[in-house]
KELUM-31433 format. One record per residue (C-alpha): residue in three letters; x, y, z. Coordinates in pm, 1 decimal, padded with zeros to 6 digits. Layout:
   residuo         xx         yy         zz
       ala          X          Y          Z
...
This chain:
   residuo         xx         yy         zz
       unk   -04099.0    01429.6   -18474.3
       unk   -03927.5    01338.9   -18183.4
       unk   -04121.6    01364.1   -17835.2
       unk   -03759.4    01415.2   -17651.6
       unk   -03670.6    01731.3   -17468.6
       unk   -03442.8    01947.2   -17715.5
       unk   -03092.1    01982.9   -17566.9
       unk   -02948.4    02273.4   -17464.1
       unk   -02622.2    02469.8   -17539.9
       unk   -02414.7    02527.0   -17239.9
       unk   -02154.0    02866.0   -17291.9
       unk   -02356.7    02924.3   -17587.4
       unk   -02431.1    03226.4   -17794.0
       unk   -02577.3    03487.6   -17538.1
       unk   -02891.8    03714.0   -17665.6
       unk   -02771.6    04014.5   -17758.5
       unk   -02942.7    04239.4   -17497.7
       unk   -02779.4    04005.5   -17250.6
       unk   -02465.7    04051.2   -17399.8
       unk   -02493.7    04410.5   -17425.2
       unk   -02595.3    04414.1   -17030.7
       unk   -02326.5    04189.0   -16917.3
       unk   -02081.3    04387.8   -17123.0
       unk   -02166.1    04738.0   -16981.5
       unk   -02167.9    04588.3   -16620.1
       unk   -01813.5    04391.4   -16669.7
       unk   -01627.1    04733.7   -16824.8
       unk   -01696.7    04948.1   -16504.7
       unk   -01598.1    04618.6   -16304.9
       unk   -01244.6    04589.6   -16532.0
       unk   -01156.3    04936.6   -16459.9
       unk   -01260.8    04918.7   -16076.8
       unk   -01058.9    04582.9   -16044.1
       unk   -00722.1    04752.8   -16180.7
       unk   -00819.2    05021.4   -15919.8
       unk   -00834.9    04759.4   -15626.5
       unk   -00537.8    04594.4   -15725.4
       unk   -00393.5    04937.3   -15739.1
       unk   -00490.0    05032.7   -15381.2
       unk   -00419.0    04643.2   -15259.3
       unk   -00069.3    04709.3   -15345.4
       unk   -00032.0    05031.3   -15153.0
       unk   -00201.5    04902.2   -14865.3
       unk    00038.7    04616.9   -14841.4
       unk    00351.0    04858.0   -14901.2
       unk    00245.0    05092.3   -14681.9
       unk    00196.9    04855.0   -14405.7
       unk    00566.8    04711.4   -14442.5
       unk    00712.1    05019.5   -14453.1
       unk    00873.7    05258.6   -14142.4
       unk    00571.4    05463.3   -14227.9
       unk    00301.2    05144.6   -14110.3
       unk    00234.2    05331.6   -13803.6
       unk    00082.2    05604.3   -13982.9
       unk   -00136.0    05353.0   -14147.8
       unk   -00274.0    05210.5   -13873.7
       unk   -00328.3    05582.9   -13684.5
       unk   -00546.4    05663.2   -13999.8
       unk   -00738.1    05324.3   -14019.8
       unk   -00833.2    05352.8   -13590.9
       unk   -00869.3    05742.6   -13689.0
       unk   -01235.7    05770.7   -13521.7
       unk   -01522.9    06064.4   -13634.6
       unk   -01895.9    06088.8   -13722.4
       unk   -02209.5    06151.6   -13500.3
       unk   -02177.4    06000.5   -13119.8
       unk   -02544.8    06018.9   -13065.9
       unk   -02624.3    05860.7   -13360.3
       unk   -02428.0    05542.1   -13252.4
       unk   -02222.9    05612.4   -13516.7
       unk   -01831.0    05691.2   -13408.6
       unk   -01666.2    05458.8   -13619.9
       unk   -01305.7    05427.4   -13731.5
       unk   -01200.0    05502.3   -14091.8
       unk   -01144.4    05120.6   -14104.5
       unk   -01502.3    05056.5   -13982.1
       unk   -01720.9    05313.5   -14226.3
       unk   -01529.9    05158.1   -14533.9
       unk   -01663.2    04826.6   -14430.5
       unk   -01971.4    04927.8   -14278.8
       unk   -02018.2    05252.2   -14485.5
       unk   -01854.0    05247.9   -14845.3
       unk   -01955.7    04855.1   -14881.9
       unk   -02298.3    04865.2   -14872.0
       unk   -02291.8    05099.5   -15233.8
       unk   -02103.0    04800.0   -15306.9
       unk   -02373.0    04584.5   -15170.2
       unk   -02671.4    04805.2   -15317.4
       unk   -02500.3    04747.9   -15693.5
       unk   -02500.6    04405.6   -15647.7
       unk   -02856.4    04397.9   -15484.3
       unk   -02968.5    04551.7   -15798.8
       unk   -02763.5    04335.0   -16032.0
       unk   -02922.9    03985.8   -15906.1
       unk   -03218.2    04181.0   -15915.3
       unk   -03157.2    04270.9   -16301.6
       unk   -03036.6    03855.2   -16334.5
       unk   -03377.3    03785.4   -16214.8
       unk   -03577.4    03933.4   -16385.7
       unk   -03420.7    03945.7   -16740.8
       unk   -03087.9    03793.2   -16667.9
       unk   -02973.7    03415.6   -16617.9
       unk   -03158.6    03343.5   -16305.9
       unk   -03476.8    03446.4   -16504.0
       unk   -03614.1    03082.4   -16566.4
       unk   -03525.7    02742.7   -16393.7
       unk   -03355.7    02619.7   -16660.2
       unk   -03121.7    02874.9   -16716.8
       unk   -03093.2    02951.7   -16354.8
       unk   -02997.2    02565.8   -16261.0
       unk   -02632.1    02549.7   -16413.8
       unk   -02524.5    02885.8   -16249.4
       unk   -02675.0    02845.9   -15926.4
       unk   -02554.6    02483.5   -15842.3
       unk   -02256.1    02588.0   -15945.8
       unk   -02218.3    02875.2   -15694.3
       unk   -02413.9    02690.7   -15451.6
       unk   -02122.1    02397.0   -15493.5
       unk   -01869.2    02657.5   -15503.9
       unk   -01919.3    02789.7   -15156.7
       unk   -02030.0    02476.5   -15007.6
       unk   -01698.4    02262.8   -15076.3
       unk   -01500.4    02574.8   -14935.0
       unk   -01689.1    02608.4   -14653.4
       unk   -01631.3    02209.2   -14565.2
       unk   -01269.3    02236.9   -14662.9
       unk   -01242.8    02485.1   -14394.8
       unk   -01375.6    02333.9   -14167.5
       unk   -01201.5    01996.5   -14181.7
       unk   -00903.4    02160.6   -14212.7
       unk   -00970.2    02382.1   -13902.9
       unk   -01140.3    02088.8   -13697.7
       unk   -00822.4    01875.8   -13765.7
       unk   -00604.0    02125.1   -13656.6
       unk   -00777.8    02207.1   -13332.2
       unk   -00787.2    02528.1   -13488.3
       unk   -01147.9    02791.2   -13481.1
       unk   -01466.6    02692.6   -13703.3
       unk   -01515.0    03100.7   -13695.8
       unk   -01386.9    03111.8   -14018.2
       unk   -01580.7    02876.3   -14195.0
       unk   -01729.9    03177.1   -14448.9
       unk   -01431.8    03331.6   -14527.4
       unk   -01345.7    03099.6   -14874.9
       unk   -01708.5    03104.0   -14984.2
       unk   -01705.9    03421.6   -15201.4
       unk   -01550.5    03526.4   -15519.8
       unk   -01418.1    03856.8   -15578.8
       unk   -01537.8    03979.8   -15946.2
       unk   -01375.5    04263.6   -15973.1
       unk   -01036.2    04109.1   -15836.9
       unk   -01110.2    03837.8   -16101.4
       unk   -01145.5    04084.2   -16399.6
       unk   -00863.7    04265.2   -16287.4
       unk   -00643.5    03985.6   -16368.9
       unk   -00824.5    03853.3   -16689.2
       unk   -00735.4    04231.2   -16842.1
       unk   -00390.8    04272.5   -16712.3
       unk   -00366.5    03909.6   -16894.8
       unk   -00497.7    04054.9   -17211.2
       unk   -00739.2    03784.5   -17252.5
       unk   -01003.8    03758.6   -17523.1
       unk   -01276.6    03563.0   -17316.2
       unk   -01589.7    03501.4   -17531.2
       unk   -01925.3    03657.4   -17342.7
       unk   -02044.3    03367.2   -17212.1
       unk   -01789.3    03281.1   -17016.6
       unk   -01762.1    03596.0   -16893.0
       unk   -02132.5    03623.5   -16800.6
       unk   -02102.9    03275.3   -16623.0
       unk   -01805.0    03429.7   -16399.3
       unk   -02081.6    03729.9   -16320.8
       unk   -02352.5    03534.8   -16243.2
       unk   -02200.6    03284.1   -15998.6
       unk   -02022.5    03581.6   -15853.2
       unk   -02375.9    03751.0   -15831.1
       unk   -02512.4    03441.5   -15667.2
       unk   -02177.6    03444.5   -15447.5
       unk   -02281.3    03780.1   -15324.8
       unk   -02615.5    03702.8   -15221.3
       unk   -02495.7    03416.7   -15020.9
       unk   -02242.0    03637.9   -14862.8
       unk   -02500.2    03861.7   -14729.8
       unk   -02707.1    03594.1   -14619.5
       unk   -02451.9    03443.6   -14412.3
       unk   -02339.5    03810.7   -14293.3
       unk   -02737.0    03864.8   -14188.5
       unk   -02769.5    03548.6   -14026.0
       unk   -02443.5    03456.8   -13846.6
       unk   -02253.2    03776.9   -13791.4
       unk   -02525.8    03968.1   -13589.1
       unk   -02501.6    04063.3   -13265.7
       unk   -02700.2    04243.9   -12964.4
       unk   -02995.3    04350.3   -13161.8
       unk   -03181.4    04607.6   -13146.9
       unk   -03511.8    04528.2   -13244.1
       unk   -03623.8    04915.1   -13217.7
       unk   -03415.4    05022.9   -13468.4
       unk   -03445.4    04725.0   -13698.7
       unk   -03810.4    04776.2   -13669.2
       unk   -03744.7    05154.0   -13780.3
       unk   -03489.7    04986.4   -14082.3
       unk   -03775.5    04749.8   -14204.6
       unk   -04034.3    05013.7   -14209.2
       unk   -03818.3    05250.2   -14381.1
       unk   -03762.3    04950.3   -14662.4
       unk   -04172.8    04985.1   -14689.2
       unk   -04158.9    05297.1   -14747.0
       unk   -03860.3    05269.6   -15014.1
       unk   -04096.5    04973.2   -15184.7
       unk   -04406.1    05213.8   -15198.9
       unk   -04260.9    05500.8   -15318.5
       unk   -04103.3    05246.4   -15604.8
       unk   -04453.1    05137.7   -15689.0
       unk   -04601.0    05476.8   -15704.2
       unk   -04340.9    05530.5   -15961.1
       unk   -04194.1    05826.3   -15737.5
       unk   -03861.8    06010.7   -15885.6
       unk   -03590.5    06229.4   -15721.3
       unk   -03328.5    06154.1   -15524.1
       unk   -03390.5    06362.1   -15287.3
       unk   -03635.8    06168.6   -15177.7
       unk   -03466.5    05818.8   -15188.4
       unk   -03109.5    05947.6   -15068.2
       unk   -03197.6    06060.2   -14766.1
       unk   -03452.2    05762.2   -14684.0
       unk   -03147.3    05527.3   -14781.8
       unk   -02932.5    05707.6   -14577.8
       unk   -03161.5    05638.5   -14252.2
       unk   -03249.9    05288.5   -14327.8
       unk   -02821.6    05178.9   -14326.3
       unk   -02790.2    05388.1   -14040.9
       unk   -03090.3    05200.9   -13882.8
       unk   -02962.7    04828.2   -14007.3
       unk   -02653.8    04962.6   -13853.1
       unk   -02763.5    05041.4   -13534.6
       unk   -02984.0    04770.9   -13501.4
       unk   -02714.6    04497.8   -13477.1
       unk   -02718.6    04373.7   -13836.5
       unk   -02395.2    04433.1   -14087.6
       unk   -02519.6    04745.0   -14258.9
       unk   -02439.9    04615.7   -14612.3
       unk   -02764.1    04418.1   -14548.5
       unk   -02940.1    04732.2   -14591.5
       unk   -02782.2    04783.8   -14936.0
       unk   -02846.2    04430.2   -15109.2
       unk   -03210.3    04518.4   -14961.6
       unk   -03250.6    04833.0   -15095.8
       unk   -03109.8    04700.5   -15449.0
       unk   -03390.8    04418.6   -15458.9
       unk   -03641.5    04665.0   -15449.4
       unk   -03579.7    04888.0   -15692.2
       unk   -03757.1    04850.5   -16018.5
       unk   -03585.9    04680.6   -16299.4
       unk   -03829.2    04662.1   -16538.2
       unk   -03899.7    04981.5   -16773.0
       unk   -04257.6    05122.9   -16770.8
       unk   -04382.9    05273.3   -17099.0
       unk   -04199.7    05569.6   -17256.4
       unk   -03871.7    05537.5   -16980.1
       unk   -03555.0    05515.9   -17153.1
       unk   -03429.1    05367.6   -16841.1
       unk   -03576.5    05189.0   -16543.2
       unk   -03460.5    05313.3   -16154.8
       unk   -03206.7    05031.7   -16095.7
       unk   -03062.2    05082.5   -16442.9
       unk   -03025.2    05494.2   -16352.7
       unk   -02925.9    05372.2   -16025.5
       unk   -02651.3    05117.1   -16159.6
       unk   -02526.4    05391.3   -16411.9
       unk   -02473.3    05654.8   -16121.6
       unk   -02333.2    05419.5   -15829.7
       unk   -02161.9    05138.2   -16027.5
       unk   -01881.0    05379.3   -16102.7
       unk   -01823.9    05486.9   -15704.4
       unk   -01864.9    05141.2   -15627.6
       unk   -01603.7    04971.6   -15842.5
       unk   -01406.5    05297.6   -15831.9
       unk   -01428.5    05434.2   -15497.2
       unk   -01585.3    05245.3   -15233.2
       unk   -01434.0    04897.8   -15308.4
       unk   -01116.5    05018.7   -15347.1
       unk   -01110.7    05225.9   -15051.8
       unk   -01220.8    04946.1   -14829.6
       unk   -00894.0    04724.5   -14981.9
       unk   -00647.9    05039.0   -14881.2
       unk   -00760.9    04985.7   -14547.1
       unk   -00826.9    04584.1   -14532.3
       unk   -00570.4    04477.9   -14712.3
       unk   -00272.8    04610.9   -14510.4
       unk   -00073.1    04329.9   -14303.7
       unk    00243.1    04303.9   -14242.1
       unk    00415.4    04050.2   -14449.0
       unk    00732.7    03865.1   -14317.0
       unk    00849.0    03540.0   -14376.0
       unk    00751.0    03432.6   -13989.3
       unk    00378.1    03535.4   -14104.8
       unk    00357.4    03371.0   -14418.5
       unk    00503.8    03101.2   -14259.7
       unk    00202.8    03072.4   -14017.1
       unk   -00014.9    03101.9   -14305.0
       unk    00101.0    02748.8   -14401.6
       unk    00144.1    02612.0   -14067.8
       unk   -00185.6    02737.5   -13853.9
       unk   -00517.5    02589.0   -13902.3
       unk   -00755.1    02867.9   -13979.9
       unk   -00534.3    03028.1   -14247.1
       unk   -00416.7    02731.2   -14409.8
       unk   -00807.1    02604.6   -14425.1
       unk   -00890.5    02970.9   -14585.2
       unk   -00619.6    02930.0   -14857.3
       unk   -00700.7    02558.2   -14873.8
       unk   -01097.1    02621.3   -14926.3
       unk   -01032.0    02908.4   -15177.6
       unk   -00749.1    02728.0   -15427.6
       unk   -00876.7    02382.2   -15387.3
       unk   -01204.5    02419.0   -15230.6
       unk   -01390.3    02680.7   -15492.2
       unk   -01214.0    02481.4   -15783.0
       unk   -01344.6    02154.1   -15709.7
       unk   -01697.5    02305.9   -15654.4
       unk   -01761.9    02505.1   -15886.1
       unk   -01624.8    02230.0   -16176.5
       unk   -01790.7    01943.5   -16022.9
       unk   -02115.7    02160.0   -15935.6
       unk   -02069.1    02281.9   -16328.0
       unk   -02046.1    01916.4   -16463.9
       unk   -02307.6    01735.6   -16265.1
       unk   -02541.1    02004.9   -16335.6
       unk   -02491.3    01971.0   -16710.6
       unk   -02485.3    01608.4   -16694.1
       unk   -02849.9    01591.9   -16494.4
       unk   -02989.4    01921.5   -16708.7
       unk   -02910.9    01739.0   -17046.3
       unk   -02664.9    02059.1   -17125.7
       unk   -02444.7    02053.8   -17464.5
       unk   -02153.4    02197.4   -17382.6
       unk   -02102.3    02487.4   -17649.2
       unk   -01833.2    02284.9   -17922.1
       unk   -01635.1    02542.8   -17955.2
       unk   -01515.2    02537.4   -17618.3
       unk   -01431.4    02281.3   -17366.8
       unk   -01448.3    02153.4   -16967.7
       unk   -01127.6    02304.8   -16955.0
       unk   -01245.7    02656.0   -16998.6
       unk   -01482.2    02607.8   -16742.9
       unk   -01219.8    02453.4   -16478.3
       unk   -01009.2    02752.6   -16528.9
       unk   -01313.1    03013.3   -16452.5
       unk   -01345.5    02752.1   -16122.2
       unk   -00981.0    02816.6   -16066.9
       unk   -01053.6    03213.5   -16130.4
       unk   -01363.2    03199.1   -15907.7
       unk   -01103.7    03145.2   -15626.1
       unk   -00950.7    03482.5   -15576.9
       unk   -01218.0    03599.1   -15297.2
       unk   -01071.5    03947.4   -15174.0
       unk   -01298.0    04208.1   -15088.4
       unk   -01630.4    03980.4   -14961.2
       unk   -01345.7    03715.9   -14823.2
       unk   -01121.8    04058.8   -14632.2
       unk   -01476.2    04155.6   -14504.8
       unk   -01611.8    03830.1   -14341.2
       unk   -01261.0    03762.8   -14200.5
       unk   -01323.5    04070.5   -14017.4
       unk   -01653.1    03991.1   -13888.9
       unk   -01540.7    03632.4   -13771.0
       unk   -01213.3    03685.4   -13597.3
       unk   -01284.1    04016.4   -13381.6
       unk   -00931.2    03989.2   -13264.9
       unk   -00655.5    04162.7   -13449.9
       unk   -00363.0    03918.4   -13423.1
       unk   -00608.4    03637.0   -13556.8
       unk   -00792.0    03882.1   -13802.7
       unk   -00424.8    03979.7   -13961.2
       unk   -00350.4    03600.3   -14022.0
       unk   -00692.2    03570.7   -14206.9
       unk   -00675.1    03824.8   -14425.8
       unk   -00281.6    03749.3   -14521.0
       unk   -00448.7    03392.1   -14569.7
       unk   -00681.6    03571.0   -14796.2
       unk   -00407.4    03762.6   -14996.7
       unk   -00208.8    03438.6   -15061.9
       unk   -00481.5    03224.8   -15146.4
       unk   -00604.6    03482.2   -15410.5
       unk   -00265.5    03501.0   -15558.4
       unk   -00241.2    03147.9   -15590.4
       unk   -00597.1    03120.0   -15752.2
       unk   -00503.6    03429.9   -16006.6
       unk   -00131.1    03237.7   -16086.1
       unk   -00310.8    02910.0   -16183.1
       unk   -00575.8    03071.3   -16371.2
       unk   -00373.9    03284.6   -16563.9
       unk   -00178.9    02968.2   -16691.0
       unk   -00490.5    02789.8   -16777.7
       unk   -00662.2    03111.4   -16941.5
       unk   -00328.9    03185.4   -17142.3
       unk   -00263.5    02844.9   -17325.3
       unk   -00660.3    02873.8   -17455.5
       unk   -00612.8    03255.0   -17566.1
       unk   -00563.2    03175.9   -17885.0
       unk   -00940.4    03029.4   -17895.8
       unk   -01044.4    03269.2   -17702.9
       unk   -00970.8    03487.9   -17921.5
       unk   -01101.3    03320.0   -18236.5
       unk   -01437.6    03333.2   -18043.5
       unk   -01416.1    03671.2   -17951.4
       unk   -01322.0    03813.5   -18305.9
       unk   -01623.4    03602.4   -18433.2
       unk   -01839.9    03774.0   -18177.7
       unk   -01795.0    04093.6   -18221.2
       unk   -01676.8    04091.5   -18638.3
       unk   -01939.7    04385.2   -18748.2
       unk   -01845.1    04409.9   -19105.8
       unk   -02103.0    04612.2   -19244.3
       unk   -02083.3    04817.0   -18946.3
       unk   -02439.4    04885.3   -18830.2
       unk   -02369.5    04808.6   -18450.4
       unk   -02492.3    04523.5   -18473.6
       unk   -02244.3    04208.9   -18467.1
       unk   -02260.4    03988.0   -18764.5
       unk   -02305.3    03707.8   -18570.6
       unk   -02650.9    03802.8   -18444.4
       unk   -02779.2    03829.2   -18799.7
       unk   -02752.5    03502.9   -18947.8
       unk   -03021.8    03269.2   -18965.9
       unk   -03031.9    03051.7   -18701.1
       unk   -02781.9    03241.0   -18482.7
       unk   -02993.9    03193.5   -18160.4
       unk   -02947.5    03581.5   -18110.7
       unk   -03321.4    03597.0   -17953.0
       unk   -03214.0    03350.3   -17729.5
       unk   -03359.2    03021.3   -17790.9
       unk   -03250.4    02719.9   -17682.5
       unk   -02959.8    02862.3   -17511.4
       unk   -02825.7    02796.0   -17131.5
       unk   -02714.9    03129.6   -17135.9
């Protein structure tokens, strides 16, 4: 018997659990992506219409509680407020990845995260060489790092696609790890004039959220409230409140204790994934996403340094990282790419992985304070992800057809027990083994 390492299938056959998790979490995504495309498309009507001043009255429209530090405009508690239920699903999905997901082990963890990790590292540089040539702002160097999953999604089902599960899982999980670097950056570079007080209240209220997780508390009525305090806290301490959300989403309990049909992320997920992708995404795009579009300002798009480095960093910049992350990563891990599919599958998820709306609209916002400047970003933003979803859609289409060969394969239940065929075969690797998943 051979001493050498066994190698493993890259895009393989996913466990079924996994593939029953990733499926469930991609649906609600699919529906909340048409939804944000929906509202991305009023927003930009609206805002080139004779009616764009009432737009703009209702985005600056300010209300809430003064002595609470927090009058905000509608445009402000969308991306303050309605993003960090955004921010808490995805703080519980990387928790869910890492702890029975892909980011479980090393091995399964290293294609994925190098990937990502390349993926927002190449953007960022593009940007920034782009900008620095130009004479243009660095500000903006953050902007092309993240994908937009639900964006993403949105365009694989109005394409009528028939992507096998792995691929799709891959797209989640470097848009999960996408996420996590987006908050990261948003903690650490886009803070100002703390308030170490009220942080100091935020963090103790997270203790408090742990312990009552570990003493296996229940109710909402306890945890609403207490969440409720700690983003209001976050907020008011000087950090982007949607820090408090990814926070809040690490702690919760993934794992099932004995007798629970579900585990509190899981019942939390089921509840808030729905007003996320639904509600609170969306909402923030209605009132992101509206800039005027003329031929002078799509002109500057191509012409001034900041936007063209944002376009540049998300249609060349994410491609190029995320394929060469992808294939050095397999190369060094000893990955099989799965037969049945090819490197060009995985250079069209790369070009996919470059429509970055709602994260990209967001940190746009938070690096170019000024309108005029922040209105060129996010039209930057708009193109680029157009651009990205054009390309992809060409390279997804002409490998449908094997696509959906896989698909069919996948989910053929002939003697219809629930149970795919697929996952009862000898051999079929449904428990997992040997799989990069």
């Amino acid at each position: 018997m051979s001493d050498a390492p066994r190698q493993r299938t890259f895009l393989g056959l996913l466990p079924l659990p996994e593939r029953n998790a990733v499926a469930e979490a991609l649906r609600t995504e699919t529906i909340g992506g048409l939804v944000l495309l929906a509202a991305a498309v009023v927003a930009l009507v609206w805002a080139n219409t004779p009616w764009s001043g009432v737009y703009e009255q209702i985005r600056a429209f300010h209300f809430g509680i003064p002595a609470l530090g927090l009058d905000l405009s509608v445009g402000h508690w969308t991306a303050d407020g309605l993003l960090a239920v955004f921010f808490l699903v995805a703080g519980i999905e990387l928790k869910r990845e890492l702890v029975v997901g892909e980011l479980r082990t090393p091995a399964t963890a290293a294609l994925p995260v190098i990937a990502a990790v390349c993926g927002m590292i190449v953007p960022a540089a593009l940007y920034a060489a782009v900008a620095a040539s130009g004479g243009g702002s660095l500000n903006g160097w953050a902007v092309p790092m993240a994908t937009d999953i639900a964006f993403a999604l949105a365009v694989l089902a109005v394409l009528s696609t028939h992507l096998p599960a792995a691929l799709r899982a891959f797209l989640l999980t470097l848009a999960v790890v996408d996420d996590l670097g987006a908050i990261l950056i948003i903690a650490v570079f886009f803070t100002s004039d703390l308030n170490f007080l009220a942080l100091g209240g935020a963090f103790a209220g997270l203790v408090v959220f742990y312990a009552l997780q570990r003493l296996r508390v229940r109710g909402w009525w306890w945890y609403v409230p207490l969440g409720v305090a700690i983003w209001a806290l976050m907020y008011n301490g000087g950090v982007h409140a949607t820090v408090a959300g990814v926070a809040m989403g690490l702690i919760l309990r993934t794992t099932r204790d004995k007798g629970e049909d579900a585990s509190p992320a899981e019942r939390a997920s089921h509840l808030l994934h729905p007003v996320s992708a639904g509600v609170a995404v969306p909402l923030f795009a209605l009132f992101a996403a509206g800039v005027g579009v003329s031929g002078a300002a799509l002109g500057e798009v191509f012409t001034r340094p900041e936007p063209l480095g944002v376009v540049l960093g998300l249609v060349v910049g994410k491609t190029l990282g995320i394929f060469a992350g992808t294939y050095l990563a397999a190369r060094f891990t000893r990955a099989r790419l799965n037969p049945d599919l090819a490197w060009a599958d995985v250079l069209a998820l790369a070009v996919l992985a470059g429509i970055g709306f709602t994260v990209a609209l967001l940190i746009g916002e938070l690096a170019f304070p000024d309108p005029a400047q922040a209105e060129h970003i996010k039209a930057a933003v708009l193109v680029a992800s157009l651009i990205a979803a054009g390309f992809a859609a060409l390279l997804i289409k002409r490998r449908n057809g094997i696509y959906r060969r896989l698909y069919e394969e996948e989910t053929r239940d002939d003697d219809a027990d629930g149970i795919p065929d697929i996952y009862q075969r000898s051999g079929s690797g449904a428990s997992g083994g040997g799989t990069v998943r």
